[in-house]
N, C-alpha and C positions, 0 to 999 in steps of 0.2 A: 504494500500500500504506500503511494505517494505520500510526504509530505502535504502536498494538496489535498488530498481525498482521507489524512485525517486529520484534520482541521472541518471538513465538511461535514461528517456523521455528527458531534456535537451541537453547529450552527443548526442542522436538521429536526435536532433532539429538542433545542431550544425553542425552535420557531414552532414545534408541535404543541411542545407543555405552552406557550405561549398562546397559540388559538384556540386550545381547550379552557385556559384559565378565560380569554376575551367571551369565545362561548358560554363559561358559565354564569361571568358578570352578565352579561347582554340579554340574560333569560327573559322572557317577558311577561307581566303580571297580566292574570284574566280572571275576570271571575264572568261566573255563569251563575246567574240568579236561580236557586232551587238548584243547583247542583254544589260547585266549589269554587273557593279562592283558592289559585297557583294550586289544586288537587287537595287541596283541604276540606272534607265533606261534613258542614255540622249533624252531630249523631252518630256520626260513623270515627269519622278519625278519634285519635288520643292525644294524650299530653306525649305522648309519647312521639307520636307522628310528626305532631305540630314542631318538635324538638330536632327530632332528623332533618326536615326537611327545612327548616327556618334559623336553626339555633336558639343560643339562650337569648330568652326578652331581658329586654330595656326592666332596669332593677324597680321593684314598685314603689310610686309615688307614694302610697299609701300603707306600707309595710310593715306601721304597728298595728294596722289594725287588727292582722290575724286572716283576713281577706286574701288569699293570693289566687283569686278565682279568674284573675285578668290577667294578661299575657300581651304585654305594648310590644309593636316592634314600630316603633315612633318613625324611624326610617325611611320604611316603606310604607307608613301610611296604615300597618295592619294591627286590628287589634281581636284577640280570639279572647271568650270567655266558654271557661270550663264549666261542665254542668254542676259539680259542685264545690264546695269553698277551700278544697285542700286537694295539691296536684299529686298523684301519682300518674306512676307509666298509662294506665290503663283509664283515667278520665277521661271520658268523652268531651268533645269540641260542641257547645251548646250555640255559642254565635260567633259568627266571622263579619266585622265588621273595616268596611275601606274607604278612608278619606287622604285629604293631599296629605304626602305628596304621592301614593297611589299613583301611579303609571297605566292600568290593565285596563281594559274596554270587556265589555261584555260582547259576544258577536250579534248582539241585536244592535252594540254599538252605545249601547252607554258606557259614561265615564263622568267620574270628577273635573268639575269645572265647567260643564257641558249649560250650556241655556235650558231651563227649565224647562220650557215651552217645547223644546224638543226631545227633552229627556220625557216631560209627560206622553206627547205623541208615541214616542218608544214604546212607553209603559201600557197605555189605553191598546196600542195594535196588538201588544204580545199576547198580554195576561187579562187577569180581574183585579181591580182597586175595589177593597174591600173598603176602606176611608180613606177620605181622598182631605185632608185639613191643608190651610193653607202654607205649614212648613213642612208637611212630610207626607206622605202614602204607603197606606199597607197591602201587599198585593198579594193572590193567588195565582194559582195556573190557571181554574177555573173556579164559579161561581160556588161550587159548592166543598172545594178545599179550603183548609185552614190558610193563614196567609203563611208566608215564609221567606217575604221578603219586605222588605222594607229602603224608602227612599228620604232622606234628609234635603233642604234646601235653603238656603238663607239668599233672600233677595229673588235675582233671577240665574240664581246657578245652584246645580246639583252640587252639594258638599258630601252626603254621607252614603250609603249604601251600607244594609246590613243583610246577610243570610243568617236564617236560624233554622234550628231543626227543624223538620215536617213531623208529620205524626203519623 
């Protein structure tokens, strides 16, 4: 082997670990109303899940209370509560909640920051607005599910989007 050509398997080696690490920053955030955030299923996933796939959360604001049923990743915008008020591996994921700076769209095409007039539009073609008030809506798939999703809005823009369990 040349001088040349070992000096090149390294630069090779680099540039690969290189594109995997750009690939894994560059992932892109999604949530699907009544399904998941980034593959997070509320009811289904765990503390456990939510840990593999996200890391440890932002340390809690409120950590004497004895409450560690929230899970901030302030970062990205996400915030999970657990269904009950002490985590183990095996807690289920009760709500997955996304605001800024949230990145994801839903593929009906919502997102944070979005003009409310057309996030509503979104919302009325897809599903059922079970209450429709003037900061927020609670929505189904159909008129006669529970709701499971939920939309926040201050002014005229979408600020909050929450999934919670189905039943």
């Amino acid at each position: 082997m040349s001088g040349r050509e070992s000096l090149l398997i390294p630069l090779l080696l680099a540039a690969s670990t290189l594109g995997v690490a750009a690939a894994q920053s560059s992932a892109k955030n999604e949530i699907v109303p009544f399904g998941h955030v980034n593959g997070l299923v509320p009811g289904r996933s765990t503390y456990r899940n939510v840990i593999d796939k996200m890391g440890l959360p932002a340390p809690a604001e409120d950590a004497d209370s004895g409450d560690d049923s929230m899970m901030r990743y302030p970062n990205r915008g996400i915030t999970i509560v657990l269904a009950t008020g002490t985590r183990g591996p095996a807690t289920r994921v009760q709500a997955i909640s996304v605001e800024a700076p949230f990145d994801g769209r839903s593929p009906e095409g919502l997102h944070i920051g979005q003009p409310k007039e057309l996030a509503l539009r979104i919302i009325r073609q897809s599903w059922h607005i079970h209450s429709d008030l003037e900061d927020s809506v609670l929505v189904s798939k159909t008129p006669d599910d529970d709701f499971a999703f939920q939309a926040w809005f201050e002014g005229a823009k979408l600020i909050k989007m929450q999934l919670t369990m189905q039943r």
